[in-house]
C-alpha positions in Angstrom: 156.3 106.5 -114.5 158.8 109.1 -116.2 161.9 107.2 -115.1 160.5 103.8 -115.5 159.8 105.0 -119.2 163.0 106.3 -118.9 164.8 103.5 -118.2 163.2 100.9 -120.8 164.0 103.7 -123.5 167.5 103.9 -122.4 168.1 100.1 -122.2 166.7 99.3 -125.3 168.7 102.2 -127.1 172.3 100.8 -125.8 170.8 97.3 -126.6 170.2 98.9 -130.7 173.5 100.0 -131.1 175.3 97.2 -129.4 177.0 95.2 -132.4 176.2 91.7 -130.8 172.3 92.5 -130.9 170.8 90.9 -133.3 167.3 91.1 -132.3 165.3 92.5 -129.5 162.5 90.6 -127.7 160.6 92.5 -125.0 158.3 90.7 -122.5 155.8 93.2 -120.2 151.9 92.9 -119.3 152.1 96.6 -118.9 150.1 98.3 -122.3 151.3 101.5 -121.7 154.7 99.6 -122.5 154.3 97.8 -125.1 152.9 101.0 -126.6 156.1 102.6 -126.5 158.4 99.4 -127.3 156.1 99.6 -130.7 157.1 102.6 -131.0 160.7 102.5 -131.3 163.0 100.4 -133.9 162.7 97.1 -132.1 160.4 93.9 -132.2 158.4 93.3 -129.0 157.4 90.1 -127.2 153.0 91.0 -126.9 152.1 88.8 -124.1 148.3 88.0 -124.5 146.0 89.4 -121.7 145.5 85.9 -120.7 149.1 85.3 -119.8 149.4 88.3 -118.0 149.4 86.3 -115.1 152.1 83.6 -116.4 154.8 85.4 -114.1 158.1 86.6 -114.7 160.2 83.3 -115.1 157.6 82.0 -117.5 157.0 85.2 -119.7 160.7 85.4 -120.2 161.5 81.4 -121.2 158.2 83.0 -123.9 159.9 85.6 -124.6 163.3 83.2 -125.2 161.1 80.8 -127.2 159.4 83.5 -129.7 163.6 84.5 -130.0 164.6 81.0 -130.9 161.9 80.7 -133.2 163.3 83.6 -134.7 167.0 82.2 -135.3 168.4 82.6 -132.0 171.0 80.3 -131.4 172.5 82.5 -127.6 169.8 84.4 -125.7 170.8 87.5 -123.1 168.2 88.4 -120.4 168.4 91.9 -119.1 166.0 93.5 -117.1 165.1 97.4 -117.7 166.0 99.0 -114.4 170.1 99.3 -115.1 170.6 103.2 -114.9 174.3 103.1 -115.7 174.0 100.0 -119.0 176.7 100.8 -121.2 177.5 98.9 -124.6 180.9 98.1 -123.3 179.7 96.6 -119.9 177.4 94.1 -122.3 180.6 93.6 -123.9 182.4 92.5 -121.3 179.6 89.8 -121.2 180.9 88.8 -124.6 184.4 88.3 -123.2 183.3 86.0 -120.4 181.2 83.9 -122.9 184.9 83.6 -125.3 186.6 82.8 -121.9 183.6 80.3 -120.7 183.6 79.1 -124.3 187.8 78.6 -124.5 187.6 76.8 -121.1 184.4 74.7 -122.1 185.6 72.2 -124.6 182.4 72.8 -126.4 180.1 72.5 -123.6 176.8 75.0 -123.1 178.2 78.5 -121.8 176.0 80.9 -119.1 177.6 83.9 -118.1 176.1 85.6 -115.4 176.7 89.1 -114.0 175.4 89.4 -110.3 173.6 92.3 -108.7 175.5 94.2 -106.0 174.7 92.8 -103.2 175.5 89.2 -105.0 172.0 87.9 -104.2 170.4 88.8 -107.4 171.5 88.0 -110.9 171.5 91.3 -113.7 172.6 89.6 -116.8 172.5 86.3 -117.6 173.9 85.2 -121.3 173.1 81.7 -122.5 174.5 79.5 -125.8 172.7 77.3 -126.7 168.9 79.8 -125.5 167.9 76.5 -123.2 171.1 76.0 -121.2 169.2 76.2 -118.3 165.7 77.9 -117.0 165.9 81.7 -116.0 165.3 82.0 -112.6 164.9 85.3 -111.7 163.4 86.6 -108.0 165.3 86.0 -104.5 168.4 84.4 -104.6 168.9 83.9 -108.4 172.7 84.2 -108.2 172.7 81.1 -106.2 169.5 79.2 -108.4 171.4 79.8 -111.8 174.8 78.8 -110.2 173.0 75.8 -109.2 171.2 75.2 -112.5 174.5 75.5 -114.8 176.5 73.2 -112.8 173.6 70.3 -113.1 173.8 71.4 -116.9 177.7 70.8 -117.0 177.7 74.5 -118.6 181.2 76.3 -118.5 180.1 79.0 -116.1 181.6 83.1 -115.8 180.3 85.7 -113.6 181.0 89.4 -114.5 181.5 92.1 -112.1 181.4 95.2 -113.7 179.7 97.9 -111.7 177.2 99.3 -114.7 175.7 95.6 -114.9 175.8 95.6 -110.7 173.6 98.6 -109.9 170.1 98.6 -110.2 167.1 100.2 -109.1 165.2 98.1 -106.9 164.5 99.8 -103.1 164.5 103.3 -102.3 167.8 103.3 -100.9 168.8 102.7 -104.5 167.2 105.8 -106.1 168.9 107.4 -103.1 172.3 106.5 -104.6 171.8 107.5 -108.2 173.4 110.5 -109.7 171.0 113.4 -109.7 172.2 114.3 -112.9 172.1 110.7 -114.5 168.3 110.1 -112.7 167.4 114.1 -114.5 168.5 112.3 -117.2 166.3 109.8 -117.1 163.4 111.2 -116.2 163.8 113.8 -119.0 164.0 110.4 -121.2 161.1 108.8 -120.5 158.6 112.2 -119.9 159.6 113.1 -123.3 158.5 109.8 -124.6 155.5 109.8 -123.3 154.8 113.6 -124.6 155.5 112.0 -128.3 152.9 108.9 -127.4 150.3 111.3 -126.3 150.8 113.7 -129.3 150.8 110.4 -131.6 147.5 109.4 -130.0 145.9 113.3 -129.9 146.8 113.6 -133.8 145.0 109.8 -134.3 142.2 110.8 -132.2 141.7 114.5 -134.3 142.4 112.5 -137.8 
């Protein structure tokens, strides 16, 4: 749980103090999660208990909604499990998008930034937010490739290695610095140490 904690913390501090952030919306049926996105200096996505179920595609185009309702006019989905996210690997996003946009001639943009093994996709930037669907899960490379050509999107893919690597088998944790996944555990244990004194000092009050 410490480097899962750990992780989200991380991600959403680079997310703060990268310039292009204007808002952050985060979508998880976990309440221990929530909890801590509360917490910190950003606005969470609450999905109600009875959309728990919705799935992932569906609680992010929610979660894309709630930002477009909010003045969103180009949506990023990131997910939480990027041990090495950096502000200027998100800005190399921004630099595809002005490429996608100068070759474009005004159409939609999606700039997507594939996962390693170039099965997955780990970023994927959108202007206008409903370009196309996210669809996350197995082969969502190929899927959003698919989904921005029918869209007659201008189209980028980013390969920049702190956007490729995530944590999503075993063999990946094997890879991981020891020092950067210390790190991260340290992170998210001493998060939830402040949660649980927050709670022990409500509970005592």
């Amino acid at each position: 749980m410490a480097l899962v904690v750990g992780m989200l913390v991380q991600t959403l501090t680079v997310l703060a103090a990268w310039p292009a952030c204007r808002g952050l919306h985060v979508v998880t049926p976990d309440p221990e999660l929530r909890r801590i996105v509360r917490a910190s200096v950003t606005s969470a996505v609450a999905v109600p208990e009875t959309e728990i179920g919705m799935g992932l595609n569906a609680a992010l185009v929610d979660g894309r909604d709630r930002a477009i309702r909010s003045g969103a006019t180009a949506v990023l989905f990131l997910p939480a499990d990027l041990p090495y996210l950096t502000t200027s690997a998100l800005d190399s996003l921004l630099e595809a998008a002005d490429a996608a946009l100068a070759a474009g001639s005004g159409r939609p943009l999606v700039v997507l930034a594939p996962a390693e093994a170039r099965v997955g996709t780990n970023a994927l930037l959108l202007s206008p937010p409903t370009t196309i669907e996210p669809q996350f899960g197995a082969s969502s490379l190929e899927a959003h490739v698919r989904a921005a050509a029918a869209a007659d999107a201008s189209l980028q893919l980013v390969d920049d290695p702190a956007l490729g690597f995530d944590l999503d088998t075993p063999e990946d944790l094997e890879r991981l610095e020891v020092a950067r996944l210390v790190e991260l555990q340290a992170l998210g244990q001493a998060t939830l140490d402040s949660l649980a004194g927050r709670a022990a000092s409500v509970e005592v009050a």
